[in-house]
C-alpha positions in Angstrom: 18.5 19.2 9.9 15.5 21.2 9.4 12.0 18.9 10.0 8.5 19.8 9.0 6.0 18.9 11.8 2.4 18.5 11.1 0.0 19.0 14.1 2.8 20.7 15.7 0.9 22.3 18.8 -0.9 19.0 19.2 -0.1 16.3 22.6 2.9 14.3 20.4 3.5 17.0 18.1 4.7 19.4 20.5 6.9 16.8 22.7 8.3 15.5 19.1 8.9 19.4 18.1 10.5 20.1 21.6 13.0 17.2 21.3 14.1 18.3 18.2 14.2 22.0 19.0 16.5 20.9 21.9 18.6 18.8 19.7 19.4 22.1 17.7 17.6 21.3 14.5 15.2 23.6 12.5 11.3 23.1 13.1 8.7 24.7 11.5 5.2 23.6 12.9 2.0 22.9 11.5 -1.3 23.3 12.7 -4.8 23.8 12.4 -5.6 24.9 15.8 -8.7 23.5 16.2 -11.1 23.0 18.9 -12.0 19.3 19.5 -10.5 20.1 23.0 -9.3 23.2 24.6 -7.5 25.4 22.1 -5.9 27.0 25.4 -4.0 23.8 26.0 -2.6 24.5 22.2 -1.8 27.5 22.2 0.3 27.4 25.4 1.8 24.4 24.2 2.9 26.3 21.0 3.9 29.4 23.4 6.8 27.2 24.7 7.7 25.9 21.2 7.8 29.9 20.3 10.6 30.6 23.0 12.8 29.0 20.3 14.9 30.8 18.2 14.9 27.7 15.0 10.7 27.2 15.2 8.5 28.5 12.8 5.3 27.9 12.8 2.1 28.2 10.8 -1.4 28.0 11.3 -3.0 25.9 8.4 -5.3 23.0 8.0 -3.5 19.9 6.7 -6.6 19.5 4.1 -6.1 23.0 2.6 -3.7 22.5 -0.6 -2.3 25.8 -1.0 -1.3 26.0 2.8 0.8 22.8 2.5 2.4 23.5 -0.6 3.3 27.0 0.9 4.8 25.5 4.0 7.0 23.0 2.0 8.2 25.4 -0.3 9.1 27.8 2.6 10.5 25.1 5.1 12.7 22.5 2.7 12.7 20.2 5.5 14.9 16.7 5.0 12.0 14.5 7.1 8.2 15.2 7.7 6.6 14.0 11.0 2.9 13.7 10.0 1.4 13.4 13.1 -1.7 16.0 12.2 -4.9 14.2 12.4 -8.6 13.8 14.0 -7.7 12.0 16.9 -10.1 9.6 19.3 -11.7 6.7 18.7 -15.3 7.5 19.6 -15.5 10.7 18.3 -15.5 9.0 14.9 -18.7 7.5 15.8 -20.1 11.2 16.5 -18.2 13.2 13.5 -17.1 10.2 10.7 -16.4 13.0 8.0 -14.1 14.7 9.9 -12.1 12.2 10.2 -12.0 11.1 7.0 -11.1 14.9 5.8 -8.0 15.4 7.9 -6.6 11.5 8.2 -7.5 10.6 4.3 -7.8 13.7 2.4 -5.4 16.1 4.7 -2.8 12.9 3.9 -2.9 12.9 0.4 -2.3 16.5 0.1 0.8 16.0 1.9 1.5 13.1 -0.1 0.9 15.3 -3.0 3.1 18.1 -2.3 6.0 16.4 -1.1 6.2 14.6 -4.7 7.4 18.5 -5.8 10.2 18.4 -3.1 13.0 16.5 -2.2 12.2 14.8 1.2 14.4 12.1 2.7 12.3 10.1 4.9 8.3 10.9 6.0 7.4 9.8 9.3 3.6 9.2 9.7 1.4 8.5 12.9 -0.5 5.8 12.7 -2.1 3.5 15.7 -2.8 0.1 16.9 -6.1 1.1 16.3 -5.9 -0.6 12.5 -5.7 -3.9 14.3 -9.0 -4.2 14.6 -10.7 -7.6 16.1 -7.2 -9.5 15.8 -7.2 -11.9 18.6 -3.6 -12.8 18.2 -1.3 -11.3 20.2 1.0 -9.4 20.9 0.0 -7.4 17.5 2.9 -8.4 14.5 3.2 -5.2 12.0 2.6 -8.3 9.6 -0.9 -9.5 11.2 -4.0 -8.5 9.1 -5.7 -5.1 9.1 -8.5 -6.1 7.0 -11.3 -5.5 10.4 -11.2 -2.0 12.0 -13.7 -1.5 14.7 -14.3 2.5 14.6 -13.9 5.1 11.7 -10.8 6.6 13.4 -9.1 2.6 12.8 -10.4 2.8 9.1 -8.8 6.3 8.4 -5.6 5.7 9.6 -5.5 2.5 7.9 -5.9 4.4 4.7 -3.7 6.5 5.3 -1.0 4.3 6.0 -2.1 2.3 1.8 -2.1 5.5 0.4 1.1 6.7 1.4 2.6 3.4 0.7 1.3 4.2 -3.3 2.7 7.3 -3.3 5.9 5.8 -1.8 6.1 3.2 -4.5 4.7 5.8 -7.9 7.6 8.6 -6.1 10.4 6.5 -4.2 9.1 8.9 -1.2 10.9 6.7 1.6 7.8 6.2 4.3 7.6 5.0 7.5 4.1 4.3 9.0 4.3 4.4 12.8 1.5 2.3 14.6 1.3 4.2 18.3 0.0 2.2 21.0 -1.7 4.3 24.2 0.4 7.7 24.5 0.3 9.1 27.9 2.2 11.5 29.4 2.3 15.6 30.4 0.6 18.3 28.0 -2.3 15.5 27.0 -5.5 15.5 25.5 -8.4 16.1 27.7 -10.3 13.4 25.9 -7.8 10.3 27.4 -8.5 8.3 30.0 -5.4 9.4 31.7 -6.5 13.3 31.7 -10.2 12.7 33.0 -9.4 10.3 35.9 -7.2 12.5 37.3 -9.4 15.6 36.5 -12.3 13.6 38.0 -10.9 12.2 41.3 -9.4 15.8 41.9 -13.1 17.6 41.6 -14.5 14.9 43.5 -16.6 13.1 40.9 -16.8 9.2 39.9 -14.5 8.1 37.4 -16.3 5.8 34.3 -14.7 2.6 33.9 -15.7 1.0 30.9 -14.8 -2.5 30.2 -16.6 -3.5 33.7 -12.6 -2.4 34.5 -11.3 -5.4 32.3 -9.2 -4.0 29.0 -5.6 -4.1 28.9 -3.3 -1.5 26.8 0.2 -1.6 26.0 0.8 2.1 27.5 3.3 4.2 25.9 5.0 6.9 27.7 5.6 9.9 25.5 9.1 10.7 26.2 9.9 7.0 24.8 7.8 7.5 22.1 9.4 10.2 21.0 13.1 8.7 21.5 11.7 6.4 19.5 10.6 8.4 16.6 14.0 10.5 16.5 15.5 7.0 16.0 13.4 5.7 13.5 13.9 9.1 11.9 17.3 8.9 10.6 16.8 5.0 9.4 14.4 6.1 6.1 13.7 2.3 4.7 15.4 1.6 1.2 14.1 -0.6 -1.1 15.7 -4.0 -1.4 17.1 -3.4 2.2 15.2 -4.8 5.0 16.6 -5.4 8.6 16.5 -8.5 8.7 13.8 -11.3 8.5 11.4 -9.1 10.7 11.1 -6.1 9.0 8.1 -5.1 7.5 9.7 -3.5 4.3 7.8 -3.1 1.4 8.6 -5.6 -1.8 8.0 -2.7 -4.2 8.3 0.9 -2.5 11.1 2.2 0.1 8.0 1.8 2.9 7.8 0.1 5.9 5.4 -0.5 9.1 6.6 -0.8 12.7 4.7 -0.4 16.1 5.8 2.0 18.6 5.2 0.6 21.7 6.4 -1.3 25.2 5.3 -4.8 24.9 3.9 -5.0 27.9 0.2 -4.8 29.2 -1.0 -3.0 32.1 -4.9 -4.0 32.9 -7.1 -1.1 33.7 -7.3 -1.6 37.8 -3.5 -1.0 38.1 -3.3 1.7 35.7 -6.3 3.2 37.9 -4.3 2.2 41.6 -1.6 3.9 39.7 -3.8 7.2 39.7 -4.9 6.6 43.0 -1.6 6.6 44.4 0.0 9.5 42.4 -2.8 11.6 43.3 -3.4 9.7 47.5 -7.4 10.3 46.4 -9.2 7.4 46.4 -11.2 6.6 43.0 -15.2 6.3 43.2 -16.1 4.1 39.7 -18.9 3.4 37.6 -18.3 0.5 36.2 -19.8 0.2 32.2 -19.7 -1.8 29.5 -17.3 -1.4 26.4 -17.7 1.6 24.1 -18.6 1.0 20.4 -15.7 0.6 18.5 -12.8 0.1 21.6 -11.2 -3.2 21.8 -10.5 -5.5 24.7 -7.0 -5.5 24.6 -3.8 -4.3 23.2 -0.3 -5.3 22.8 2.6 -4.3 20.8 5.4 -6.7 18.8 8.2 -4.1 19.2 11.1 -6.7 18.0 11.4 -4.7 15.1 11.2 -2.0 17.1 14.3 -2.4 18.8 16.0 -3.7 15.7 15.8 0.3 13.9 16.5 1.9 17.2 18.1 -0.3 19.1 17.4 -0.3 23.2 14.2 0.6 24.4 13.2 3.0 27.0 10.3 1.3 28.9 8.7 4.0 31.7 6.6 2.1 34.2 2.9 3.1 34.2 3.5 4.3 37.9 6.1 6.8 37.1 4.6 7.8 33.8 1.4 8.8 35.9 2.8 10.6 38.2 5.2 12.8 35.5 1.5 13.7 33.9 -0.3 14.2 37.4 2.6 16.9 38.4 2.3 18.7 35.1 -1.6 18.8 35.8 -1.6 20.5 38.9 1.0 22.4 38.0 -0.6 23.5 34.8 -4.0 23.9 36.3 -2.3 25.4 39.7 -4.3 22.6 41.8 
């Protein structure tokens, strides 16, 4: 099948592209190469991606019209994985237009070109962010969105309403993907994960914010993406829902579903979990919550399971230590 990937050299982008490259399917990459982190750690990642025969790739802003409609024409793919976007929750607080250009704007282009070609199923990265100040848990792809807590929540929340319009004006069958903490090897420097271990290996304090006390539902990437290669190949149809939990749209072939573990790991184990991968002790300074982060997080992944059926669950402990090898490898330390 060939597959259009926005964000391509991006952390999930490149693992999504990878898996499908390996599968033997035709990618051709999108990106806008920018430099909220380390545009080294991009274009290495998009070095490996080149080593494949079926990847194409090209560099292009997700906002900028003519680019998009280019890439679609030129690429035909059968399913779109949108996972370009500003990432980071309190960046948002620092650059709010940004976001709103490449999760809002950059997403109706798409949305806007793919109406002029025939696309079987668009995949689109969302997060658990769009949950807000629910205190219900875990979070139900059915609970209410109506109280984001950082610019980042707010834009992706748009996202996912207008792609559901466009999905019920142009029967473009959509899934929204709500991610939930992804970890893993080839990460961005602005995660938890990446500066704890940079941290501890140069010797400095860690910052724990929280006072150490949140809880995350922490994804590993390589069952994300197992995940979203599932999910791929099950576009929703209209009048077709899998059963009573499904999230299916009354009036468009759209649906929501989190893509998570269901399970919560508390901020000292996942930092014991560092600690051991790297046998360095952790010196913390221990703060208090950061505008717009939430106490805790916790996926519903019954549907989940349902479109994809078993679901790989990595322990935080092995996870860590997969994304601590890549790091020194990577950084030869």
């Amino acid at each position: 099948m060939k597959y259009l990937v926005t964000g391509a050299a991006g952390f999930i982008g490149y693992h999504v592209s990878a898996a499908l490259l390996e599968a033997g399917h035709d990618v051709h990459g999108i990106d806008g190469m920018t430099d909220y982190y380390d545009p080294q750690l991009k274009r290495d990642r998009l070095a490996r991606l080149s080593d494949y025969p079926r990847f194409e790739f090209t560099q292009g802003r997700i906002e900028d019209e003519a680019t998009v409609e280019q890439v679609l024409s030129r690429s035909k793919p059968a399913v779109i994985f949108h996972l370009a976007a500003q990432a980071g929750v309190r960046y948002s607080l620092e650059a709010p237009l940004e976001y709103v250009r490449s999760n809002v704007i950059g997403t109706t282009v798409l949305a806007e070109a793919v109406r002029a070609h025939a696309v079987e199923h668009l995949v689109f990265a969302s997060t658990s962010s769009v949950y807000g100040g629910n205190v219900e848990f875990p979070f139900s792809e059915g609970d209410g969105t109506d109280y984001p807590q950082s610019i980042y929540a707010a834009t992706k929340r748009s996202g996912e309403a207008i792609l559901h319009s466009y999905s019920h004006l142009f029967s473009i069958p959509t899934t929204a993907v709500r991610f939930f903490t992804v970890y893993g090897p080839w990460g961005r420097p602005d995660m938890a994960l990446f500066k704890f271990v940079q941290r501890v290996l140069e010797g400095n304090p860690i910052e724990v914010y929280g006072d150490g006390l949140p809880q995350r539902d922490f994804t590993f990437i390589n069952d994300l993406v197992e995940s979203l290669l599932a999910i791929a190949v099950r576009p929703p149809r209209l009048g077709e829902p899998v059963g009573q939990i499904d999230t299916l749209s009354p009036v468009a072939p759209f649906r929501i579903v989190n893509a998570g573990r269901g399970q919560i790991v508390g901020l000292g184990r996942f930092i014991r979990a560092v600690e051991a991968a790297l046998r360095l002790p952790a010196e913390k300074v221990m703060l208090p919550m950061q505008p717009g982060d939430v106490m805790r997080t916790e996926a519903d992944t019954r549907l989940l399971a349902a479109l994809t059926g078993t679901l790989s669950a990595t322990p935080i402990e092995h996870g860590v230590v997969d994304f601590v090898n890549w790091y020194r490898a990577y950084y030869d330390v």
